[in-house]
C-alpha positions as CSV (number, residue, x, y, z in Angstrom):
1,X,0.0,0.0,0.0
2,X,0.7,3.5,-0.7
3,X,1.5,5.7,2.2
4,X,-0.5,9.6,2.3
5,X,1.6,12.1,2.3
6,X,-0.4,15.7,3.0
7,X,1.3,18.8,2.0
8,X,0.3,22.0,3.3
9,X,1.7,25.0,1.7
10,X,0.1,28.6,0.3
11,X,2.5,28.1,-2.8
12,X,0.4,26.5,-5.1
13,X,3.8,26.1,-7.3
14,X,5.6,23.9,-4.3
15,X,2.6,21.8,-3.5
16,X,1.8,21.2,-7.4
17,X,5.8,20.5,-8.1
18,X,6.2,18.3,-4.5
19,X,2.8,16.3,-5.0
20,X,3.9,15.5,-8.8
21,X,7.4,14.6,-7.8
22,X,6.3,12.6,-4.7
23,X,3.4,10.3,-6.8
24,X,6.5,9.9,-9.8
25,X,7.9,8.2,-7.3
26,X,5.2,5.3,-7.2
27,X,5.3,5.1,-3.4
28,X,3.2,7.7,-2.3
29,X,-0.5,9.0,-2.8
30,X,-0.4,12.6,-1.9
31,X,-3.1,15.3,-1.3
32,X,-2.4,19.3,-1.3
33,X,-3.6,22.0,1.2
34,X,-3.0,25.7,0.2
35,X,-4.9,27.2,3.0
36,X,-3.5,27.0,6.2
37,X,-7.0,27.1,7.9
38,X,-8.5,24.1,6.2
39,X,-5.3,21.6,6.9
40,X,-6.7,19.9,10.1
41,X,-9.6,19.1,8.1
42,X,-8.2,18.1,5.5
43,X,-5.6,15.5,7.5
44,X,-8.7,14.7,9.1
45,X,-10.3,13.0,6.3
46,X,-7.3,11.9,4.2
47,X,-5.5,10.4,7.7
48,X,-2.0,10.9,6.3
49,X,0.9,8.7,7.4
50,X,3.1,12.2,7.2
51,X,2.1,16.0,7.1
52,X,4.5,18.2,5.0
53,X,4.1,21.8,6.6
54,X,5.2,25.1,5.4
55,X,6.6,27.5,8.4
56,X,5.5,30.2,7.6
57,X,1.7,31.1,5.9
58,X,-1.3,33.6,5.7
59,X,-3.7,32.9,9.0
60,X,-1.7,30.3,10.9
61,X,1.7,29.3,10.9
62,X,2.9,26.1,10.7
63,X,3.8,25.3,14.3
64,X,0.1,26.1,15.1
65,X,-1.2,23.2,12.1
66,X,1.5,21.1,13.9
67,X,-0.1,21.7,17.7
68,X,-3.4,21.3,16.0
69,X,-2.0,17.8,14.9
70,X,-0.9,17.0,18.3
71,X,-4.2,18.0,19.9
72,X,-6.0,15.2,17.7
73,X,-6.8,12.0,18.9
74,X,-6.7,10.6,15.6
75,X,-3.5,12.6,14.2
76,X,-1.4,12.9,17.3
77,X,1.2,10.5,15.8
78,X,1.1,11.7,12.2
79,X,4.9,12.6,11.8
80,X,5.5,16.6,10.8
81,X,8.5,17.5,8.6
82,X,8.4,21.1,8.2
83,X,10.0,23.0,4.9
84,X,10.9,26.7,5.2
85,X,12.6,29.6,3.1
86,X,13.6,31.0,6.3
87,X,16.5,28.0,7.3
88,X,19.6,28.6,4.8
89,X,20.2,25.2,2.8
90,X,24.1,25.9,3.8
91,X,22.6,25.6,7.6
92,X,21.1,22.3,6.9
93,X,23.6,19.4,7.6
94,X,22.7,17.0,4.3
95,X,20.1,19.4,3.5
96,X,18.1,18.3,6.6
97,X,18.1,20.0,10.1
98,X,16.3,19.2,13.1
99,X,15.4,21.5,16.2
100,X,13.5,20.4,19.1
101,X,13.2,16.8,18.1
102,X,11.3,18.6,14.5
103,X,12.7,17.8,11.0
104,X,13.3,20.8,9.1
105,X,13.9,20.9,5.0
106,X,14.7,24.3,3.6
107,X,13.5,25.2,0.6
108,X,14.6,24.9,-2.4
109,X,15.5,21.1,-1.1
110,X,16.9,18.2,-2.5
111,X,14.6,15.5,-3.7
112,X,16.5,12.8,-2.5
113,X,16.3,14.4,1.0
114,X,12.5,15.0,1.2
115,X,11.8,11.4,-0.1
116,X,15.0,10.0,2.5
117,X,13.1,12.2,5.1
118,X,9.5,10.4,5.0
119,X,10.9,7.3,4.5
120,X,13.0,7.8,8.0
121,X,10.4,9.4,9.8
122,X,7.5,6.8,8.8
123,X,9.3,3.8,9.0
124,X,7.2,2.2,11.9
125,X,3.8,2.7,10.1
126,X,2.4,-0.3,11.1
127,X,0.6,-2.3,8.2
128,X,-2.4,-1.8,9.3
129,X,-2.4,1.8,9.1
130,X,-1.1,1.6,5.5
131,X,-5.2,0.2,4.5
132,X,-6.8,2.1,2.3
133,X,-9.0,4.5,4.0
134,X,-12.8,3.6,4.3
């Protein structure tokens, strides 16, 4: 089975490119969120494995969507890798940096990284959690 990947971002160019990129891959079925305010919703019905979550964005930012997350009885484990303009990619060791036990990608990232990144961070999805939502 597939795992669900949800991106949130208000670039509709980063979610577009990272959801095409992401499903090329053959691993992945991926849904995009360019409004910060409907994202728990969203997460809500698609039950992702993994949340991809844009810093910074109009209404909420993306430490809120990721305490939102945590406050959810059904989305309180969903792994959070956040992406940002604001982290310089020459700060990010590999291209990846972590902070208070959060993930951090800086944009423009590698490929490689994002897809090494999920793989890492949702490698005890148990099987069951991998069926195809109802």
């Amino acid at each position: 089975m597939k795992k669900r990947i949800l991106i949130v971002d208000d670039e509709r160019d980063f979610t577009y490119s990272v959801r095409l990129g992401l499903e090329a891959w053959g691993e992945y079925e991926v849904r995009e969120v360019n409004s910060a305010t409907l994202a728990l919703e969203a997460a809500r019905q698609f039950r992702p494995h993994l949340v991809i979550l844009d810093v910074m964005m109009p209404d909420l930012d993306g430490d809120e969507i990721a305490a939102q997350l945590r406050g959810d009885p059904l989305l309180c484990e969903t792994p959070v890798i956040f992406c940002t303009a604001l982290l310089p990619a020459g700060e990010a060791r590999h291209g990846i940096h972590t902070s208070g036990g959060a993930l951090f990608l800086p944009k423009p990232f590698e490929f490689e990284n994002l897809v090494e990144s999920i793989e890492e961070c949702t490698l005890n999805v148990p099987a069951d959690q991998l069926a195809e939502i109802a």
